[in-house]
C-alpha positions, 0 to 999 in steps of 0.5 A: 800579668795585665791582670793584676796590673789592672788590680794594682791600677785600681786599688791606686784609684781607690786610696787616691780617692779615698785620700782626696775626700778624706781631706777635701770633705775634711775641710768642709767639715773643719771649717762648716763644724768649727765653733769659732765660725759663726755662719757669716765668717764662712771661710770659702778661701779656706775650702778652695786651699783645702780641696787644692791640697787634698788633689796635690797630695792624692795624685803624689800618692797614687799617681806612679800606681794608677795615673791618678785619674780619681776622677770619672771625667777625667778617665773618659776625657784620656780614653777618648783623646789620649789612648786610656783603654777604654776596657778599663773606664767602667773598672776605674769608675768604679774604684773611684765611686769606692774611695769617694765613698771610703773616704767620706766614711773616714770624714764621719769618723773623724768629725762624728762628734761635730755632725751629730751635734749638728744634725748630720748636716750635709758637709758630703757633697755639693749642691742645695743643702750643702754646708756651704749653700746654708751658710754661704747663700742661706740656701735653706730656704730655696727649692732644691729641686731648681737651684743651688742658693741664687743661681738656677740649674743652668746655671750651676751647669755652666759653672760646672762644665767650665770647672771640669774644663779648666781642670782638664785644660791644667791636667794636659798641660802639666803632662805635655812635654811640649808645652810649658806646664811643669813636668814629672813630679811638679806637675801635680803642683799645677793640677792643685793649682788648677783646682785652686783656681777652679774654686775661687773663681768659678766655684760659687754657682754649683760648689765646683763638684768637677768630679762626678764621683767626688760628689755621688760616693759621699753623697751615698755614705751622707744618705746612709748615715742620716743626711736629709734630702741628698737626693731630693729632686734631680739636680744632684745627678744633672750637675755635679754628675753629668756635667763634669762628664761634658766639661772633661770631653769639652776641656780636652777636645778644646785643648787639641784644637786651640793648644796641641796643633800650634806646640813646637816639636820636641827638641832632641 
């Protein structure tokens, strides 16, 4: 019986992520592609609203299913504070590496046309390279193997803790019967929120991966369908891999020592 919970739990995290990239790395698509767009009128609000709605309607989906984690950070952050089995980190790591990447696929298919008349440029994942570094930062003419556009690794890794951070901060809150944040149903409305935040203000530095597996699964699929250069040098497993690890650790950790212990009790 645990078993095939277990493998209910995890094909929740599969579509749940699958659903997330289909749509987050659809809108980078959409608007990177779009012909009306020359490079200057790059819509980054536009991105950011694209990437919170697809974070609301994959958690709707899954999250009665598998708790809708789609995300490694966040998987390690509620085993190691909020009782996750850890028996099962690696197992929902790994379905959500296998919906990121189905996901990614589902994008190929549907702008197939745009990409290839683009040259397969990298709408996948964050980073030098990005659709959003060209565009935004002209970022094509810096070394990807220290930067992402102006801003140094560092740099991108700060931004990159804080995001993960502030997702995880909204996440508790939401889930927090003692504090404020919305419950039930319409807590997954401050998640999205969360992540709407996450990219307009602190997006600029890194892409805001905050999902190790929202970057690596389409950063493979982007490598076998023909994008150049997803793996050149070593950024693209420091910041957007490893470090939304540390900012989901941080984010919980800070939530229970700032947050938790000051909450008034549960009223009856």
């Amino acid at each position: 019986m645990k078993k095939n919970a277990l493998v209910g739990q995890l094909i929740g995290e599969v579509f749940g992520t699958f659903i997330l990239i289909l749509l987050g790395d659809g809108v980078v698509a959409n608007v990177g592609l779009a012909p009306r767009l020359a490079a200057g009128a790059y819509n980054w609000n536009t991105i950011t609203i694209g990437w919170a709605m697809a974070v609301i309607v994959a958690v709707y989906v899954s999250g009665g299913v598998s708790g809708a984690h789609l995300n490694p950070a966040v998987t390690l952050a509620m085993a190691l504070k909020r009782g996750f089995a850890w028996a099962k980190v690696i197992p929902y790591w790994i379905a959500q590496m296998v919906g990121a990447f189905i996901g990614a696929f589902g994008v190929y298919l549907v702008y197939f046309d745009g990409l290839k008349a683009a040259g397969m440029p990298n709408v996948w994942c964050t980073g030098p390279g990005s659709v959003f570094g060209q565009a935004f930062w002209g970022a094509a003419a810096v070394p990807a193997v220290t930067s992402a556009g102006p801003y140094t690794l560092l740099i991108a890794c700060v931004a990159e803790i804080f995001g993960t951070a502030v997702l995880l901060w909204g996440i508790l809150a939401a889930g927090d019967s003692k504090n404020m944040g919305l419950k039930d149903n319409l807590g997954v409305l401050l998640v999205g929120g969360a992540v709407l935040a996450v990219g307009l203000s602190l997006g600029g530095p890194s892409g805001y991966s905050i999902n190790p597996a929202r970057d690596l699964g389409p950063r493979i699929l982007g490598t076998l369908v023909g994008t150049k250069g997803l793996f050149d040098g070593i950024y693209w497993l420091i910041a957007p891999v490893l470090m939304p690890l540390v900012g989901g650790v941080l984010g919980i950790l800070t939530y229970d020592w700032f947050v938790t212990p000051h909450l008034p009790e549960k009223k009856q």
